[in-house]
N, C-alpha and C positions, 0 to 999 in steps of 0.2 A: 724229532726226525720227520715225522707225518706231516705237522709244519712246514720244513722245507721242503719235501716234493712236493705240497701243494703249490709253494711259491715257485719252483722248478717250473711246474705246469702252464703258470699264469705267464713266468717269462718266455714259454713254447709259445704262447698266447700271442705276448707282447712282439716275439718275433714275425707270425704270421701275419697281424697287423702292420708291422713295421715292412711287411715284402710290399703289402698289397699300398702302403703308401709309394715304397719307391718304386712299386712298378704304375702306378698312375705315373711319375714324376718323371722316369726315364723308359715311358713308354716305348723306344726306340730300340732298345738294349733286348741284348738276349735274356731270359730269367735267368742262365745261368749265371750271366755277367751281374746281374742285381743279387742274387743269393749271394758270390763271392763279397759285393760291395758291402751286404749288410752282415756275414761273419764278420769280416774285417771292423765295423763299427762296433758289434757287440765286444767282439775280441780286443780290442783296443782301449774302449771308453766304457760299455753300457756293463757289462760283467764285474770290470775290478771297481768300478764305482759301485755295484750291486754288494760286492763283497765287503768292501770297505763299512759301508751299513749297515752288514750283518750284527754288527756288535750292536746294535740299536733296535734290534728282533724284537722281542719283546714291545719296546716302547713309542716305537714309531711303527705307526701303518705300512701295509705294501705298499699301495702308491706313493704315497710321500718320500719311501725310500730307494723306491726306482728312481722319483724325481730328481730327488736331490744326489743320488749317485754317479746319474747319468751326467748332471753338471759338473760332480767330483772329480769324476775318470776324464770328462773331457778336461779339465783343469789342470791338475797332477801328470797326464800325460804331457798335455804341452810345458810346464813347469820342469818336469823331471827331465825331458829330450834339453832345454835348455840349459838348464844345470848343469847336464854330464857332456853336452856338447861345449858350449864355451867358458863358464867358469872351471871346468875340472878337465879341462884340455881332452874328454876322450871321444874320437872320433870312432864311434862304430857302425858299421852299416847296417847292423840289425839287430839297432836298439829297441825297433819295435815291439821283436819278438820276446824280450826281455822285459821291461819294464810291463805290463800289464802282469806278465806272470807274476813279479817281484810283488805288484800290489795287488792278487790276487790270493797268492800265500798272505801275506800281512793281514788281507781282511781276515781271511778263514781263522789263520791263527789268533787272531783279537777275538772273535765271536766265539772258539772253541773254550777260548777264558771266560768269555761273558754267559755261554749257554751251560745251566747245568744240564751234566749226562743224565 
């Protein structure tokens, strides 16, 4: 448990970094318009990729698992919107809101097998 609010801490970390890059990048913008931009990134890609790699706690580093998560969630996100949009006919408008949760439950639940209590 001590474990993951350290790693909680470091993605607070990660986020404050991630402002001060897109606020160099969209220097123009309101900060409030950049903070919505980067929930929306975390919430979407950098979180349920983070979760997904929880089950690999132990055996993989932080960094390595924010990396390779952040590639996950972007990946799975656009795969998954595809799937449910034209192979499986369902058009929703707010799929977005859906599918990160769906693979943020799925990570949790996978790590909650993988972490003894």
């Amino acid at each position: 448990m001590k474990q993951l609010v350290d790693e909680l801490k470091k993605i607070g970390i990660l986020f404050i970094v991630a402002y001060a890059f897109f606020q160099i990048h969209y220097y123009k913008e309101s900060p409030f318009t950049i903070v919505r931009l980067l929930v929306a990134h975390f919430y979407l890609f950098i979180i349920p990729g983070y979760c997904l790699m929880l089950y690999y706690l132990k055996k993989i580093e932080f960094p390595y698992r924010v990396f390779i998560g952040v590639g996950l969630g972007y990946a799975l996100q656009g795969i998954l919107s595809f799937l449910i949009t034209f192979l499986f006919k369902i058009n929703l408008r707010s799929y977005y809101l859906f599918i990160p949760l769906i693979i943020i439950i799925i990570g949790v639940y996978l790590a909650r097998k993988e972490i003894p209590h």
